[in-house]
TORTI-39158 format. One record per residue (C-alpha): residue in one letter; residue number from 0; x, y, z. Coordinates in steps of 0.5 Angstrom, whole numbers. Each point is the difference from the previous one (the first is absolute). Example, Ala and Ser with C-alpha at 12.3 -4.5 7.8 and 13.67 -1.06 7.14 Angstrom:
<recs>
<rec aa="a" i="0" east="25" north="-9" up="16"/>
<rec aa="s" i="1" east="2" north="7" up="-2"/>
</recs>
This chain:
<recs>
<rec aa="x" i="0" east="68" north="-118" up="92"/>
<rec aa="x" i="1" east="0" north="-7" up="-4"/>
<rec aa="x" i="2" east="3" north="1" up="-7"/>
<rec aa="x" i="3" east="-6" north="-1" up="-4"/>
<rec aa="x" i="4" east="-3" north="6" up="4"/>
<rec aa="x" i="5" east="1" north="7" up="-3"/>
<rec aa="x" i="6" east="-1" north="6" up="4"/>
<rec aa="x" i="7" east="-6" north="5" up="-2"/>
<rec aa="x" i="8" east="5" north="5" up="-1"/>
<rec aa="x" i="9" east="4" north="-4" up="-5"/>
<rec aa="x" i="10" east="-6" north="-2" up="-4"/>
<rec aa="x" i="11" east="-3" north="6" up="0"/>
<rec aa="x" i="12" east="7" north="3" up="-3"/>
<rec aa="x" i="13" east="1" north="-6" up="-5"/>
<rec aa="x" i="14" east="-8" north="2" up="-3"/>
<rec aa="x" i="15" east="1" north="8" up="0"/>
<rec aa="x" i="16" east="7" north="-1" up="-3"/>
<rec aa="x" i="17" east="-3" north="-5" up="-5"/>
<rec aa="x" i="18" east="-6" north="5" up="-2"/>
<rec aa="x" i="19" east="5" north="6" up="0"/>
<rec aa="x" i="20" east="5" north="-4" up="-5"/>
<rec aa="x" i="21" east="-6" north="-1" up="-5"/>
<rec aa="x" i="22" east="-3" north="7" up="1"/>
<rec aa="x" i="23" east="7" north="3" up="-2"/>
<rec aa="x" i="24" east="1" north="-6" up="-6"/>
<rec aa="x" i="25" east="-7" north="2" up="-3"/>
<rec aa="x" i="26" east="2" north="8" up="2"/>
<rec aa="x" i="27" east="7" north="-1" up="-4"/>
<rec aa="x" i="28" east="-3" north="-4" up="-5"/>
<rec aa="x" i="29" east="-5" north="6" up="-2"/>
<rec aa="x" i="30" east="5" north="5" up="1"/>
<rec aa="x" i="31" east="5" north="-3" up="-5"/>
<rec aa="x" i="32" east="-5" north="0" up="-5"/>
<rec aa="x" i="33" east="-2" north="7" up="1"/>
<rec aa="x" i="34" east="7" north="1" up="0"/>
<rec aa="x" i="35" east="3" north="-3" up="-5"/>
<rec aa="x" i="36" east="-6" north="4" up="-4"/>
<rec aa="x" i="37" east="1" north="7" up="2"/>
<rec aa="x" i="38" east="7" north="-1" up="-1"/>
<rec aa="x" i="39" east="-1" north="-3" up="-7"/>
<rec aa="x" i="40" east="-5" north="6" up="-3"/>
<rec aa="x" i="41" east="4" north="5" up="4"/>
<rec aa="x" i="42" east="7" north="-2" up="-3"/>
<rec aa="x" i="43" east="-5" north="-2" up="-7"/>
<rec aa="x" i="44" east="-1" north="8" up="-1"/>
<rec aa="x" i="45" east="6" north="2" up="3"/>
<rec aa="x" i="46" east="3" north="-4" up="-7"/>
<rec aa="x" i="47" east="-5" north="3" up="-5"/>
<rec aa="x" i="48" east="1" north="7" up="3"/>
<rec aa="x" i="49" east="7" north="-1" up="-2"/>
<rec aa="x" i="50" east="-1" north="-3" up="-7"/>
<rec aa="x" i="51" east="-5" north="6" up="-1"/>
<rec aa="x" i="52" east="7" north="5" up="2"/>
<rec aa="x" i="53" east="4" north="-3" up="-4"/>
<rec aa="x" i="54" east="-5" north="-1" up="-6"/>
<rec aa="x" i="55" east="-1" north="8" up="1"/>
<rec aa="x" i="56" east="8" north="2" up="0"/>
<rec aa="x" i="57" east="0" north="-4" up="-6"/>
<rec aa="x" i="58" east="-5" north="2" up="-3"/>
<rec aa="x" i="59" east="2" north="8" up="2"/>
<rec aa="x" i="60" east="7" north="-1" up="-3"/>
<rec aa="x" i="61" east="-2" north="-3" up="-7"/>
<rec aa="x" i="62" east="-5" north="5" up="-1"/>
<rec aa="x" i="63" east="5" north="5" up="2"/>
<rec aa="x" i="64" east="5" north="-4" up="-6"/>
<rec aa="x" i="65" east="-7" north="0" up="-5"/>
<rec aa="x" i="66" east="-1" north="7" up="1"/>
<rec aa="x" i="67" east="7" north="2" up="-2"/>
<rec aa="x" i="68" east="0" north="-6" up="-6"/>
<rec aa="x" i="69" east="-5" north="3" up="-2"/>
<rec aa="x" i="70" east="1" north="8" up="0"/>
<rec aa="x" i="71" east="7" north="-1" up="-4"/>
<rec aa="x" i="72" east="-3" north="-5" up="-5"/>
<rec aa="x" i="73" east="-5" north="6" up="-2"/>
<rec aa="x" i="74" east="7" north="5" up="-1"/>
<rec aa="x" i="75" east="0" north="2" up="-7"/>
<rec aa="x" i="76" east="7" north="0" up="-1"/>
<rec aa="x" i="77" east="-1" north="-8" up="2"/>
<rec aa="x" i="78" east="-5" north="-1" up="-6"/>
<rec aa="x" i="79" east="2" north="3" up="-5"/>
<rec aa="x" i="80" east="5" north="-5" up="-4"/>
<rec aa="x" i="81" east="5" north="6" up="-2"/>
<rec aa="x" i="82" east="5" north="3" up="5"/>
<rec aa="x" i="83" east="5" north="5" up="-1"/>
<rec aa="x" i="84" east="7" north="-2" up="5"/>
<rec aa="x" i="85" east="-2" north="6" up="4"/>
<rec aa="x" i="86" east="-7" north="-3" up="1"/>
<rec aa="x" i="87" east="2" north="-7" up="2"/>
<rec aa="x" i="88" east="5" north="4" up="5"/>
<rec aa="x" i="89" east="-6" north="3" up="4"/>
<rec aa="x" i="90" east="-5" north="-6" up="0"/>
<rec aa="x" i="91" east="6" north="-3" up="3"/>
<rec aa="x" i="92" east="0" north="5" up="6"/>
<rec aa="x" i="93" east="-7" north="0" up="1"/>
<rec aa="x" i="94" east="1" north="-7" up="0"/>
<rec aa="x" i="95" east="5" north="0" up="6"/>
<rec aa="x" i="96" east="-4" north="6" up="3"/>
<rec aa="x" i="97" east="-6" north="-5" up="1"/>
<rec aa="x" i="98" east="6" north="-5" up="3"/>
<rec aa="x" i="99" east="4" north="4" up="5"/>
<rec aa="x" i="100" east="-9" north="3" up="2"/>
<rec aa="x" i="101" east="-3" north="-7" up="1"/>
<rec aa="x" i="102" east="7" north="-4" up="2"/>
<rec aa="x" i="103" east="-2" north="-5" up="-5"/>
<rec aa="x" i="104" east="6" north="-4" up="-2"/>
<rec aa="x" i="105" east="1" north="1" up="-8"/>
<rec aa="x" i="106" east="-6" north="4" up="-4"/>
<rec aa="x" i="107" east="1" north="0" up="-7"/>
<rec aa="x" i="108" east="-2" north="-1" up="-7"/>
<rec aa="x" i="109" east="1" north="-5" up="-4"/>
<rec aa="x" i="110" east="-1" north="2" up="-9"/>
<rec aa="x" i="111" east="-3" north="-4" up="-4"/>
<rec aa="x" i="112" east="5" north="1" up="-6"/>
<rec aa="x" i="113" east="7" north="-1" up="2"/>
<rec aa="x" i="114" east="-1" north="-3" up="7"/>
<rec aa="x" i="115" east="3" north="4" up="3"/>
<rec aa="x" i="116" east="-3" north="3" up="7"/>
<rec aa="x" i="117" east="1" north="7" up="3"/>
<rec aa="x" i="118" east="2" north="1" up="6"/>
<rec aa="x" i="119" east="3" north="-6" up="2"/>
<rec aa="x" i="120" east="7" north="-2" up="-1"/>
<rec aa="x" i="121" east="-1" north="-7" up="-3"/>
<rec aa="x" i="122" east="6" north="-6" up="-1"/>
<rec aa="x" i="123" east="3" north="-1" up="-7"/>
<rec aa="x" i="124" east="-5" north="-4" up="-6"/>
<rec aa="x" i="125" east="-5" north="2" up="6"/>
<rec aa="x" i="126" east="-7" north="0" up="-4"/>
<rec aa="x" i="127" east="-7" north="4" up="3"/>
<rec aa="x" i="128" east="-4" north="-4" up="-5"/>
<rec aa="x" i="129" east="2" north="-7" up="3"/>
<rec aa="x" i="130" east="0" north="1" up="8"/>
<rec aa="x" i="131" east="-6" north="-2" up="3"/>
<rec aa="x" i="132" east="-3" north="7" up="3"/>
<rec aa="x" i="133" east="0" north="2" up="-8"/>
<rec aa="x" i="134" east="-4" north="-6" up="-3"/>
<rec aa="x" i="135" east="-5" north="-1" up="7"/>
<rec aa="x" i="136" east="-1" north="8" up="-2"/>
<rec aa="x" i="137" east="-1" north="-2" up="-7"/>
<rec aa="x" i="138" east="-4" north="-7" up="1"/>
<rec aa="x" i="139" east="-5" north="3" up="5"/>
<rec aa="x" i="140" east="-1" north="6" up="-4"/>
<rec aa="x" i="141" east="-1" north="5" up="6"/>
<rec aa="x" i="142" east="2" north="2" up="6"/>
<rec aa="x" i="143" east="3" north="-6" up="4"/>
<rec aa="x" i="144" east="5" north="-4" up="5"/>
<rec aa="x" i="145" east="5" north="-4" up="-2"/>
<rec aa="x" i="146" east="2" north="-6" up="5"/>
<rec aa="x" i="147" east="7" north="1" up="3"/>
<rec aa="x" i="148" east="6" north="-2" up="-4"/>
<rec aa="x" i="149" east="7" north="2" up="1"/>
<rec aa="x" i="150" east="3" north="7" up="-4"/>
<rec aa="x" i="151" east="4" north="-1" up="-6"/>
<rec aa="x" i="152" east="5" north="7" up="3"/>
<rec aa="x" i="153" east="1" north="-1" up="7"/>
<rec aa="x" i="154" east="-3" north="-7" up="2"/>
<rec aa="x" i="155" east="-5" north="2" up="6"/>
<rec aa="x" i="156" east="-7" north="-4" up="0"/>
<rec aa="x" i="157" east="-5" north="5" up="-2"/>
<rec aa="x" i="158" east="-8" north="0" up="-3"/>
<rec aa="x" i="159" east="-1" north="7" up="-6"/>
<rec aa="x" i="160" east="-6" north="3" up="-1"/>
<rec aa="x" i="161" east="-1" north="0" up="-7"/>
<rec aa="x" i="162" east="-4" north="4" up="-6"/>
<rec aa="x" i="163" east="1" north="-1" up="-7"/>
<rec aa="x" i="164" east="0" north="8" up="-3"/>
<rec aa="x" i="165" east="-4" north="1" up="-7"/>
<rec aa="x" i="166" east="1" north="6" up="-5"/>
<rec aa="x" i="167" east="-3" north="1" up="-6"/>
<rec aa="x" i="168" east="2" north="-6" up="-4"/>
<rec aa="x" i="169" east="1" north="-5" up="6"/>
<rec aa="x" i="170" east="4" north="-2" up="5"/>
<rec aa="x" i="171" east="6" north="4" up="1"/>
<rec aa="x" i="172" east="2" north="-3" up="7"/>
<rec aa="x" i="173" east="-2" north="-2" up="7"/>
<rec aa="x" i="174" east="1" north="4" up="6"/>
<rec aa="x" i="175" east="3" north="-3" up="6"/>
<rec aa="x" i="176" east="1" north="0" up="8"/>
<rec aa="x" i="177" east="4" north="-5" up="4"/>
<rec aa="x" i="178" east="-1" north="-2" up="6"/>
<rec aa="x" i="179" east="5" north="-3" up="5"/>
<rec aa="x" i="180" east="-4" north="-6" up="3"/>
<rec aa="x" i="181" east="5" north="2" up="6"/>
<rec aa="x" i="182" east="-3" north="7" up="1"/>
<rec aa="x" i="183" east="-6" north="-3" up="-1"/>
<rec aa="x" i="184" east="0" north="-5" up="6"/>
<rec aa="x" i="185" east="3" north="4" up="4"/>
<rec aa="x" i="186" east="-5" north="6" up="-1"/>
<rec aa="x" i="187" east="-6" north="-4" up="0"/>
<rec aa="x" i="188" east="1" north="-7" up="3"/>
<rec aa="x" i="189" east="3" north="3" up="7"/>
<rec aa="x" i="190" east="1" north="-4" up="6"/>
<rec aa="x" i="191" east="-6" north="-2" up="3"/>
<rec aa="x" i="192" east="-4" north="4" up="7"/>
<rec aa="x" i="193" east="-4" north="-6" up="3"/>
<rec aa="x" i="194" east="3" north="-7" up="-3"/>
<rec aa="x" i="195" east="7" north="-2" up="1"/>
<rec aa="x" i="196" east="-1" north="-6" up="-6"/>
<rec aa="x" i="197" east="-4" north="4" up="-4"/>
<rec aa="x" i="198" east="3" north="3" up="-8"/>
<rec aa="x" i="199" east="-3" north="1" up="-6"/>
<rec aa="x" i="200" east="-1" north="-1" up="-8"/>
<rec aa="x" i="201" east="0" north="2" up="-6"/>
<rec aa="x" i="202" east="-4" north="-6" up="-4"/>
<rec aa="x" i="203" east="-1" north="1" up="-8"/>
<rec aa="x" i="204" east="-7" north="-4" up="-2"/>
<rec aa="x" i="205" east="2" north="-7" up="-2"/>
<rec aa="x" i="206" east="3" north="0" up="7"/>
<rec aa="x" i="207" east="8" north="2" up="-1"/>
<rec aa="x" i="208" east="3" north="5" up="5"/>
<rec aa="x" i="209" east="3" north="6" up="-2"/>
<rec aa="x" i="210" east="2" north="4" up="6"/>
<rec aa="x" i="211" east="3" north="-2" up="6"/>
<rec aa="x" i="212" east="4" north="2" up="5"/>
<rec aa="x" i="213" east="3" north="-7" up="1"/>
<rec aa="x" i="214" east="2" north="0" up="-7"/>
<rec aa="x" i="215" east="1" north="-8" up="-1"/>
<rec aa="x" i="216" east="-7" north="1" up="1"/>
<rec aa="x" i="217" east="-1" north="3" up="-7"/>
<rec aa="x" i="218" east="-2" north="-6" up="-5"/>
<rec aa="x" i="219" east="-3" north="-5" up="4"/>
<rec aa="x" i="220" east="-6" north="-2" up="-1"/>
<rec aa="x" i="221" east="-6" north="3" up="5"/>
<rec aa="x" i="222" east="-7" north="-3" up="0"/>
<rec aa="x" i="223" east="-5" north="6" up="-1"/>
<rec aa="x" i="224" east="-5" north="-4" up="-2"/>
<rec aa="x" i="225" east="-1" north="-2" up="7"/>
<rec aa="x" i="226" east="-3" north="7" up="1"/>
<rec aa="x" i="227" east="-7" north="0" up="-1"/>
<rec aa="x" i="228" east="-5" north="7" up="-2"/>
<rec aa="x" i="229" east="-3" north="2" up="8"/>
<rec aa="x" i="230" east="6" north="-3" up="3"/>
<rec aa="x" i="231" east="4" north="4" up="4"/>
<rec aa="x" i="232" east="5" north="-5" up="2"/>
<rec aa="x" i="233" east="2" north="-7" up="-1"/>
<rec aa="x" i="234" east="4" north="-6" up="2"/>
<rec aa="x" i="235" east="5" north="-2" up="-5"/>
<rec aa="x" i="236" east="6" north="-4" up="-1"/>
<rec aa="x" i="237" east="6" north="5" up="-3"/>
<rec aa="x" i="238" east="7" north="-3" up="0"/>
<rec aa="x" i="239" east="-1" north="-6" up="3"/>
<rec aa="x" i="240" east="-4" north="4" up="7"/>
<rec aa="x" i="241" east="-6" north="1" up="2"/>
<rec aa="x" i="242" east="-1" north="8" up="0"/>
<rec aa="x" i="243" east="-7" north="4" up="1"/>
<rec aa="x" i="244" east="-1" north="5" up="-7"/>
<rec aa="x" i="245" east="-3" north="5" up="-1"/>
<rec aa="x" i="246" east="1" north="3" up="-8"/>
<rec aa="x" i="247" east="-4" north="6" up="-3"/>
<rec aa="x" i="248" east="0" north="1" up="-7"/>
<rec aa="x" i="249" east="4" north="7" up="-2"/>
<rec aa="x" i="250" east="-4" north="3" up="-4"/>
<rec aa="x" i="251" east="6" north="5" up="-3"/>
<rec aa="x" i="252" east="5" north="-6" up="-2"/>
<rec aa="x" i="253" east="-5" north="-6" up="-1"/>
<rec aa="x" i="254" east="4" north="-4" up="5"/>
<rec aa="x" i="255" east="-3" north="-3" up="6"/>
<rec aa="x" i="256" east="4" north="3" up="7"/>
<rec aa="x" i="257" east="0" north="-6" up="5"/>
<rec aa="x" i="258" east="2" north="1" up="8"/>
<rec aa="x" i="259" east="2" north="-7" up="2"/>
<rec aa="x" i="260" east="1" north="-2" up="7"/>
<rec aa="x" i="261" east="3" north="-5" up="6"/>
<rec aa="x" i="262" east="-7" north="-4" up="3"/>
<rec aa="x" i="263" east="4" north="1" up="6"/>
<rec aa="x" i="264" east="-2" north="8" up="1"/>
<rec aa="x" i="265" east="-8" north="-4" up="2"/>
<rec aa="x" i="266" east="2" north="-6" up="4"/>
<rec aa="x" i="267" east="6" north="5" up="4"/>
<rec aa="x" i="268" east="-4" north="4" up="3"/>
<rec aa="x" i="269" east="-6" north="-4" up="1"/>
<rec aa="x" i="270" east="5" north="-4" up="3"/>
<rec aa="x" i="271" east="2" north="6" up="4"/>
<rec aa="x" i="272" east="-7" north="1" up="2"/>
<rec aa="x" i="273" east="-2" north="-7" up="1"/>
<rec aa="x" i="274" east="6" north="-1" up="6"/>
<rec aa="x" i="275" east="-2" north="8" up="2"/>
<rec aa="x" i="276" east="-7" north="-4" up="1"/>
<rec aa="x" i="277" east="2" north="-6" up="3"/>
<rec aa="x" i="278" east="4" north="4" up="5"/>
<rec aa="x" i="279" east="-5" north="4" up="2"/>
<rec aa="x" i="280" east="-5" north="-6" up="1"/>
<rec aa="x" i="281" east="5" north="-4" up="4"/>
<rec aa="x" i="282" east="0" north="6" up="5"/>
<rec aa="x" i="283" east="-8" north="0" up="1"/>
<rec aa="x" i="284" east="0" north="-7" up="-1"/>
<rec aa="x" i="285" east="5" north="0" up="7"/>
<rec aa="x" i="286" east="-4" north="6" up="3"/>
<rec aa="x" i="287" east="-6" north="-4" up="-1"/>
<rec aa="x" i="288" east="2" north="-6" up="2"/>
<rec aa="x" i="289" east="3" north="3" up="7"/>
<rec aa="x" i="290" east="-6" north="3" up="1"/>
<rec aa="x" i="291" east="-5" north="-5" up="0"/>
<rec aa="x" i="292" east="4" north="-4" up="3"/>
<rec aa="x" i="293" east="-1" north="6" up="6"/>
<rec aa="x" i="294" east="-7" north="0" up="-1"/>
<rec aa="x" i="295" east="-1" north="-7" up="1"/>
<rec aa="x" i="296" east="5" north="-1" up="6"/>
<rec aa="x" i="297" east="-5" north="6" up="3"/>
<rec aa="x" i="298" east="-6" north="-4" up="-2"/>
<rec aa="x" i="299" east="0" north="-7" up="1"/>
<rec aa="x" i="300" east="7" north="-3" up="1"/>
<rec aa="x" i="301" east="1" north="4" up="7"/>
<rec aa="x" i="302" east="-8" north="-1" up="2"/>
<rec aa="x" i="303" east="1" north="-7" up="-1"/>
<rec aa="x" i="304" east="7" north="-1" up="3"/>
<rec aa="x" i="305" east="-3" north="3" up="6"/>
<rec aa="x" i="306" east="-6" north="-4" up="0"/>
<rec aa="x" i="307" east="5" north="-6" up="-1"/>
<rec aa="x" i="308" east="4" north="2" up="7"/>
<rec aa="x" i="309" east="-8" north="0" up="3"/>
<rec aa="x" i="310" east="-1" north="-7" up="-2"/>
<rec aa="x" i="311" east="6" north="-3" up="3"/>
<rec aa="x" i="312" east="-1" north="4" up="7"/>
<rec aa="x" i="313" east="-7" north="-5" up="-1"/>
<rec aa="x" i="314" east="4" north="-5" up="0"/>
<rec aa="x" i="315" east="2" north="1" up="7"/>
<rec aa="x" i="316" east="-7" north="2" up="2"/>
<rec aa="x" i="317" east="3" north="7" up="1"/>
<rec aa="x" i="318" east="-7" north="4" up="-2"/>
<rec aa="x" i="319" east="1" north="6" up="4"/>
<rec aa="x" i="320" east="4" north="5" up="-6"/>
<rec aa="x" i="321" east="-5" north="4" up="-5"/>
<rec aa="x" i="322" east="3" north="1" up="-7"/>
<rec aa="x" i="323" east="-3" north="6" up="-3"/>
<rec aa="x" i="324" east="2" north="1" up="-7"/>
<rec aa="x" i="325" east="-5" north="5" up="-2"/>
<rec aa="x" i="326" east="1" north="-4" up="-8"/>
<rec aa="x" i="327" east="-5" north="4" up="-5"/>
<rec aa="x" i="328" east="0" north="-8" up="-3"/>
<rec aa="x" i="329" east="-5" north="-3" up="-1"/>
<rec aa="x" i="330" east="2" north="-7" up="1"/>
<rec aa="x" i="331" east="6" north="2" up="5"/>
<rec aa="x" i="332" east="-7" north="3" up="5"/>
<rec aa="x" i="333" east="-3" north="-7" up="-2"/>
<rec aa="x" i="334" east="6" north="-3" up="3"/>
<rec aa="x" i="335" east="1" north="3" up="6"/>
<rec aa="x" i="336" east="-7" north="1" up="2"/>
<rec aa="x" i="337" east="0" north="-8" up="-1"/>
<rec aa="x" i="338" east="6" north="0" up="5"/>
<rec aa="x" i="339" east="-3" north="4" up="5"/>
<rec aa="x" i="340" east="-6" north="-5" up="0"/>
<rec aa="x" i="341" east="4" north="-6" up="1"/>
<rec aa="x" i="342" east="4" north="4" up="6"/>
<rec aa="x" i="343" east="-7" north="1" up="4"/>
<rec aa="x" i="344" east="-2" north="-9" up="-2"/>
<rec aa="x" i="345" east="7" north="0" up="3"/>
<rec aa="x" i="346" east="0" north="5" up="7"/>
<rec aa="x" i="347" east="-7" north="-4" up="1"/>
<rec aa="x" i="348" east="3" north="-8" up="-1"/>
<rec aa="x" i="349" east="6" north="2" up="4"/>
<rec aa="x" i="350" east="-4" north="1" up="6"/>
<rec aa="x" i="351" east="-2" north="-7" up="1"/>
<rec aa="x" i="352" east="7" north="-3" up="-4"/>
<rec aa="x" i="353" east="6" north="1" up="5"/>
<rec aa="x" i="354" east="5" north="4" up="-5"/>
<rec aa="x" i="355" east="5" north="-4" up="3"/>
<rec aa="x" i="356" east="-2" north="-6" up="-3"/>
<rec aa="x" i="357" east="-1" north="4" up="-7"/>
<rec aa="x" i="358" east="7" north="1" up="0"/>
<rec aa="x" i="359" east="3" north="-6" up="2"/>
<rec aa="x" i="360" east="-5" north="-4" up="-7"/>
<rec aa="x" i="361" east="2" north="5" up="-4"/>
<rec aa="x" i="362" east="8" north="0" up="3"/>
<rec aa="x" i="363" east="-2" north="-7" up="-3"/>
<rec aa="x" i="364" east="-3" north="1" up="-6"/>
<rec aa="x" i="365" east="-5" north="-4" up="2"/>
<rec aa="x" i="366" east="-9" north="2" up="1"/>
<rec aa="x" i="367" east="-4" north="-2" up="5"/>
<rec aa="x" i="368" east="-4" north="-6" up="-2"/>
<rec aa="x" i="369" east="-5" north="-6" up="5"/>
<rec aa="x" i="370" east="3" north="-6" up="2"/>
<rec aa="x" i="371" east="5" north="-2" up="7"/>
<rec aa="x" i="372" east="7" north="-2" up="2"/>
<rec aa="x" i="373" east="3" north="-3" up="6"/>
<rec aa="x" i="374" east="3" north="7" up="4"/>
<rec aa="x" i="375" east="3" north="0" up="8"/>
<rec aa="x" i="376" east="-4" north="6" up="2"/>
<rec aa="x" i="377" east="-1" north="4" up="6"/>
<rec aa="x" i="378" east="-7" north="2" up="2"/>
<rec aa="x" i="379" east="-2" north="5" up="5"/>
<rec aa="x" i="380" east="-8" north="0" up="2"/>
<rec aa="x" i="381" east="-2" north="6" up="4"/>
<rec aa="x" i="382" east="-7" north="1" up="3"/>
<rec aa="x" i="383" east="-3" north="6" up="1"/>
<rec aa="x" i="384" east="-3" north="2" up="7"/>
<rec aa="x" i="385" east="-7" north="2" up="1"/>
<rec aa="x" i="386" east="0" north="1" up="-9"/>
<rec aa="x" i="387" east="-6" north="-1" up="0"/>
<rec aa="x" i="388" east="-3" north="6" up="5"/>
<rec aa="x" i="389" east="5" north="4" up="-3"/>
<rec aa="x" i="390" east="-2" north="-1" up="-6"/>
<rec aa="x" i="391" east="-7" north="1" up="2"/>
<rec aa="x" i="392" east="3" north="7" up="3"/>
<rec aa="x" i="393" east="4" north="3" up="-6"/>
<rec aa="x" i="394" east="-3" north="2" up="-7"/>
<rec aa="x" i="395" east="1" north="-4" up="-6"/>
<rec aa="x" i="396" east="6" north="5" up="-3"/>
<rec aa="x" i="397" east="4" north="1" up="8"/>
<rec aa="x" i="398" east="-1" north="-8" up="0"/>
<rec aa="x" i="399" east="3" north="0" up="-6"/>
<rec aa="x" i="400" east="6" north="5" up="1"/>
<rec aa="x" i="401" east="2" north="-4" up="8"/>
<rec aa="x" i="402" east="0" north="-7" up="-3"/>
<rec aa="x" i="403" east="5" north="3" up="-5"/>
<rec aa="x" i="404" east="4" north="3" up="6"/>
<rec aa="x" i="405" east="0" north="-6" up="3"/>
<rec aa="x" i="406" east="2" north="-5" up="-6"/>
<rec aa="x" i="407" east="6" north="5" up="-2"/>
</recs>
């Protein structure tokens, strides 16, 4: 076969490899947009569900410290100004009764008058009214949460939950509640389930982050105001990465609760999937290739072969074999039925053309044309005897079949 020819078989095989490649492109392409998507709204609401937890327990813990906040500040012995030793003895013991009941690190009550406090064990020159929790109870005028700061007795970080204590003539204190910010993430920011990068915080309104278990998190700077009302996740830049928010106000502290996470828990097990695909589609891709390659071999490439075999016995003006290919094509069928027609033309221009002298021009590759050549050549001349009354004795076709006889 000359370089520039190609078998059908191979050509055949280039084209269906060539369709099954762009089918699979196509298909790949798709199902990665497809992936990529599910993948993004599952991981997407998986990321808000637990932003929600998350904002639940918190909300569930701060109640839980508002409520008692606001029991103790309604005891008369708080209220009224004037308190006998023996009174402050047993608002001190209510005090602690409330601390070792609800595990909560210090609760206590810081006076007005002198700036001493109850139950709480406080430095030499300490000063309730100066600390951060009294003036934010005072400031706000209400029931509030103070933003972490570190306790003057045993240097933890925590947050209090305060509430100024009015008595007949005023202000007599402020009832308070100390939270360790260690308790508290370890209490409600537990160890994700779905995401490995995942974590949460604790964001105060202008953006400043209060509560994180990575504590040299606390004071950086967080962009709420990425966040928009509708919203339930979003990109932002934190820390210098590209990390998926979601963020929930809580409505117990005023502050926002945000989840964060690592891109790579979406395009990780889209590319999973995708690989998964891509596996699957080169198996079938193969299976189909391979099974085309049967079907056409057992539709065409055998028919022709044999057909092409037949041809070349033409050439030796060998027509006595009969193929049968019993082909369901269509063009195969043309194609045979054409080759039996030329094997009849043939079988008939043989009886008159010596098959000899065919073979000896073919031998040559050379085709029988008019014209004449000096040859030394023997010739025999035979006469007949009494041709003529046989002829007029035997019917045409006996005639015919004895003539045959006799040049044979």
């Amino acid at each position: 076969m000359p370089r520039s020819q190609r078998s059908i078989r191979i050509s055949l095989f280039y084209l269906i490899s060539l369709f099954g490649i762009v089918l699979a492109a196509v298909f790949i392409g798709i199902s990665t947009v497809v992936v990529v998507r599910d993948v993004s709204v599952q991981v997407e609401q998986s990321l808000v569900l637990e932003t929600t937890r998350t904002d639940s327990k918190i909300g569930d813990y701060f109640a839980k410290v508002r409520q008692v906040v606001n029991l103790l500040s309604q005891d008369t012995g708080f209220t009224d100004p004037d308190r006998t030793p023996a009174t402050r003895a047993e608002l001190k013991a209510l005090l602690e009764r409330n601390r070792v009941g609800f595990d909560f690190m210090f609760v206590y009550f810081g006076i007005e008058a002198d700036g001493t406090a109850i139950n709480y064990d406080a430095p030499p020159g300490w000063d309730a009214r100066k600390r951060p929790w009294y003036q934010t109870a005072v400031r706000e005028g209400r029931l509030a949460i103070t933003e972490p700061y570190v306790d003057a007795a045993t240097g933890v970080l925590v947050t209090t939950v305060v509430r100024q204590v009015l008595g007949p003539t005023g202000r007599v204190g402020v009832m308070a509640v100390d939270c360790s910010l260690k308790d508290i993430v370890d209490l409600v920011f537990s160890k994700s389930e779905l995401f490995a990068s995942a974590f949460n915080l604790i964001v105060s309104a202008d953006g400043r982050v209060l509560i994180a278990r990575d504590q040299s998190l606390l004071g950086s700077r967080f962009p709420v105001d990425a966040w928009r009302i509708g919203q339930t996740t979003t990109r932002v830049d934190y820390q210098g990465q590209q990390r998926i928010a979601s963020i929930i106000p809580n409505q117990e502290t005023g502050y926002w609760v945000v989840s964060l996470l690592d891109p790579s828990e979406i395009t990780d097990p889209a590319v999973r999937l995708i690989l998964l695909l891509l596996g699957i589609i080169v198996l079938v891709l193969a299976l189909f290739i391979l099974a085309m390659n049967r079907i056409i071999a057992r539709l065409i490439i055998r028919p022709i072969t044999e057909i092409s075999g037949d041809m070349k016995k033409i050439q030796s003006l060998d027509l006595d074999g009969v193929i049968s290919h019993g082909s369901r094509t269509y063009e195969i069928a043309l194609m045979q039925n054409a080759l039996d027609n030329m094997k009849k033309g043939l079988r008939s221009f043989r009886k008159y053309v010596p098959s000899d002298v065919v073979n000896m021009l073919l031998a040559r590759d050379a085709e029988a044309s008019l014209g004449a050549e000096k040859k030394n050549l023997s010739i025999m001349f035979s006469d007949i005897a009494d041709f003529t009354t046989l002829s007029e004795k035997y019917p045409p076709d006996e005639l015919a079949a004895h003539l045959g006889t006799y040049f044979d």
